[in-house]
C-alpha positions as a Markdown table, in Angstrom:
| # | Residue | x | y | z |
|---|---|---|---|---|
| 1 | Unk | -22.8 | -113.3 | -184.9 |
| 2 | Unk | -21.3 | -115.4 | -187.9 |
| 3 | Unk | -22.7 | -118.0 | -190.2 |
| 4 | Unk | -21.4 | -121.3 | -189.5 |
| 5 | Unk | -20.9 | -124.0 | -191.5 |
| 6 | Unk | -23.1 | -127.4 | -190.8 |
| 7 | Unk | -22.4 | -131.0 | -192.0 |
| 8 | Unk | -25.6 | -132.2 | -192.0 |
| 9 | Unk | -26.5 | -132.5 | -195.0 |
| 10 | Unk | -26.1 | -135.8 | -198.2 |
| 11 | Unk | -21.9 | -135.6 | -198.9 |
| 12 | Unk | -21.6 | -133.2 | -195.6 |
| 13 | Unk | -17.6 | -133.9 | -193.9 |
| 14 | Unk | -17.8 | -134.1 | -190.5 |
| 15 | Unk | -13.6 | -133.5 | -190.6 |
| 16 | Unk | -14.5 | -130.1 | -192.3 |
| 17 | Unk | -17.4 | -128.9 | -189.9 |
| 18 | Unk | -19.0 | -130.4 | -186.7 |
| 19 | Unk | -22.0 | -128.0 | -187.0 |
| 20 | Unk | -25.4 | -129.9 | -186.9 |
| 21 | Unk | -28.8 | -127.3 | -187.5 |
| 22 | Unk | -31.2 | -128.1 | -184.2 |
| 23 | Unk | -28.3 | -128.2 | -181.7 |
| 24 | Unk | -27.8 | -125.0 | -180.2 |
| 25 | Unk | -25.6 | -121.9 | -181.4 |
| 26 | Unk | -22.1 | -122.4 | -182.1 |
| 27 | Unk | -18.8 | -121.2 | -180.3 |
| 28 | Unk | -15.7 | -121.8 | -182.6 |
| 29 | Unk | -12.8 | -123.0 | -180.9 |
| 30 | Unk | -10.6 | -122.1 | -183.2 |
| 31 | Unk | -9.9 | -120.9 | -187.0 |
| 32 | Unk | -7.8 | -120.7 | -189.7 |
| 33 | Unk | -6.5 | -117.0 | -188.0 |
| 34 | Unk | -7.3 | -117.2 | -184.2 |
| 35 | Unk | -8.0 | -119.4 | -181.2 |
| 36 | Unk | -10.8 | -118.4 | -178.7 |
| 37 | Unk | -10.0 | -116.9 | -175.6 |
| 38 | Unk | -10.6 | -119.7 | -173.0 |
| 39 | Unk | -12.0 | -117.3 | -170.3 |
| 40 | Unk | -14.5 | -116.4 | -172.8 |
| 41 | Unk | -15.5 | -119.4 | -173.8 |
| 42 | Unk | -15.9 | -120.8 | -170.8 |
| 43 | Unk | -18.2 | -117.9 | -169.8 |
| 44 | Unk | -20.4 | -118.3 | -173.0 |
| 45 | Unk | -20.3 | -122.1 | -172.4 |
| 46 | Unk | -21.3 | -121.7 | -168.2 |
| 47 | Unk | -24.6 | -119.3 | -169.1 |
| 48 | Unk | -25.5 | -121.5 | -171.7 |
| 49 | Unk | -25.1 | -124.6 | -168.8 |
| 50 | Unk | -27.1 | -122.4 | -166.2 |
| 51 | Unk | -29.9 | -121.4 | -168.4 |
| 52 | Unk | -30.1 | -125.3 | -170.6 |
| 53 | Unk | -29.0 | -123.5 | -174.0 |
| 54 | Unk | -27.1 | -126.5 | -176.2 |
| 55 | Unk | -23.8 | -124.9 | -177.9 |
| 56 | Unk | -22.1 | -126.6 | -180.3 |
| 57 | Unk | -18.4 | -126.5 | -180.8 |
| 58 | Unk | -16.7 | -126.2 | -183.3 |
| 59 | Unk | -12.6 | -126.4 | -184.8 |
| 60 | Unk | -12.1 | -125.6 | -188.3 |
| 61 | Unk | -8.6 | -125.1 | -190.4 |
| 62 | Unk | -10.1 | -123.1 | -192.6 |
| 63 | Unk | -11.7 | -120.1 | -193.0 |
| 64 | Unk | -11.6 | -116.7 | -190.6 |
| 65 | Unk | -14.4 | -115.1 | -188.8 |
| 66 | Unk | -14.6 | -111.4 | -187.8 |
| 67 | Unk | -13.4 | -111.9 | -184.5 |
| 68 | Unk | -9.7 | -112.9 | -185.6 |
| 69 | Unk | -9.8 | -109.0 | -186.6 |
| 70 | Unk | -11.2 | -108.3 | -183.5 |
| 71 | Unk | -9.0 | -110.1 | -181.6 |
| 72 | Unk | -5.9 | -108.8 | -183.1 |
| 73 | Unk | -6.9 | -105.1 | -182.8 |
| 74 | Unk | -4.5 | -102.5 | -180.3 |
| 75 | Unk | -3.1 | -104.5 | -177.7 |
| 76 | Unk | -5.8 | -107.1 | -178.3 |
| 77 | Unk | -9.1 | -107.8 | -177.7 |
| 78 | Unk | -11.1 | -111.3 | -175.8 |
| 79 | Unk | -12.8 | -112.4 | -178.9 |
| 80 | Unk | -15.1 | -115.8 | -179.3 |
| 81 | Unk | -16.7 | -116.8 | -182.7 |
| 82 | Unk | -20.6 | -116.9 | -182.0 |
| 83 | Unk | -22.5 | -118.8 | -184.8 |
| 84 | Unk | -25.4 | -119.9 | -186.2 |
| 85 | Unk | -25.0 | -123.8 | -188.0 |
| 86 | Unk | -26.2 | -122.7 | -191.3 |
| 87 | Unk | -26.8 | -125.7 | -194.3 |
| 88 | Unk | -25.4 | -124.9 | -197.8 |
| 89 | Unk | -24.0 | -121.8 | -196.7 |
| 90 | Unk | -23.2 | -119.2 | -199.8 |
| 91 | Unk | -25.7 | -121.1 | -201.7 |
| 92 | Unk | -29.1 | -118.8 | -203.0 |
| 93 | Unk | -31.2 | -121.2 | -200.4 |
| 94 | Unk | -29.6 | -121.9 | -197.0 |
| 95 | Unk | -31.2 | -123.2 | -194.1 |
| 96 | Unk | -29.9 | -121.6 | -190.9 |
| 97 | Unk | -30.2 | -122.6 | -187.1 |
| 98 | Unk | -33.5 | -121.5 | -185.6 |
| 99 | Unk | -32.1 | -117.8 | -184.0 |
| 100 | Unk | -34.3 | -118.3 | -180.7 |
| 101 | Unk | -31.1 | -119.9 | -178.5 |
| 102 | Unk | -28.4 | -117.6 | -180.1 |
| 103 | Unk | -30.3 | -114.8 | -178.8 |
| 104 | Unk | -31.3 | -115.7 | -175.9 |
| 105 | Unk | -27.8 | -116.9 | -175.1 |
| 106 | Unk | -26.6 | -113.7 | -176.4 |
| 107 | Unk | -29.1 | -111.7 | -174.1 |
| 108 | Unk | -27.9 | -113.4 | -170.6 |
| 109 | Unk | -24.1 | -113.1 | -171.9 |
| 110 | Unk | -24.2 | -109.5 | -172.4 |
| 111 | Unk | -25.2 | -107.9 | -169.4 |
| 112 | Unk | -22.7 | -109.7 | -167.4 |
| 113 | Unk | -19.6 | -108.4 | -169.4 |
| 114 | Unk | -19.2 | -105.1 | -167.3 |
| 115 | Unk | -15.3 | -103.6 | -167.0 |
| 116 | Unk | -14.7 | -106.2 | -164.3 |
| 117 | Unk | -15.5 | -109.2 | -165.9 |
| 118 | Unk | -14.1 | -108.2 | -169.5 |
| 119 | Unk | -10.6 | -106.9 | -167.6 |
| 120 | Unk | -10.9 | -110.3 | -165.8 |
| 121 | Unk | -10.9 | -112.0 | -169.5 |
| 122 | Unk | -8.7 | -110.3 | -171.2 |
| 123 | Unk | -6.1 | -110.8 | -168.6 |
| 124 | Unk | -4.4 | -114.5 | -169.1 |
């Protein structure tokens, strides 16, 4: 899970980040170094429907998350930037999204990626 940057806040650029704390986790849609892996995203973004979890989206230029890396590694890997809108990020007093909804999303995501479904993702 990865801090993301909100733009709520006095001077905030909406061009630079679409993040807003009190919406719901975040799923990047793409990065300075990757672009998400639609099957993935979708899946995130159909749980999150299912169980009434807001996710926010979010398209940023710059910047790289740890799932580029991932994403790149052997043949490749499906990889899907998971935040949390955090306010004055890299600042010694940041305000971060409530973690309630990341991990709950998180929780009814996880048990459903078994071999089938992640060999079903990773497959384009």
């Amino acid at each position: 899970m990865e801090a993301g940057i909100a733009a709520d806040h006095p001077g905030g650029r909406p061009d630079w980040a679409q993040e807003r704390l009190g919406e719901g986790p975040v799923t990047y849609l793409a990065d300075a170094q990757m672009l998400v892996n639609l099957k993935l995203r979708d899946l995130f973004q159909s749980i999150a429907r299912q169980n009434n979890i807001p996710v926010q989206t979010e398209v940023t230029n710059g910047g790289a998350e740890d799932s580029a890396e991932l994403q790149r590694y052997g043949a490749g890997r499906p990889a899907v930037n998971f935040a949390v809108a955090t306010r004055y990020l890299h600042s010694h007093n940041s305000m971060i999204e409530r973690l309630d909804q990341a991990v709950s999303l998180l929780l009814k995501v996880l048990p459903v990626l078994d071999a089938r479904n992640v060999k079903e993702i990773s497959h384009f």
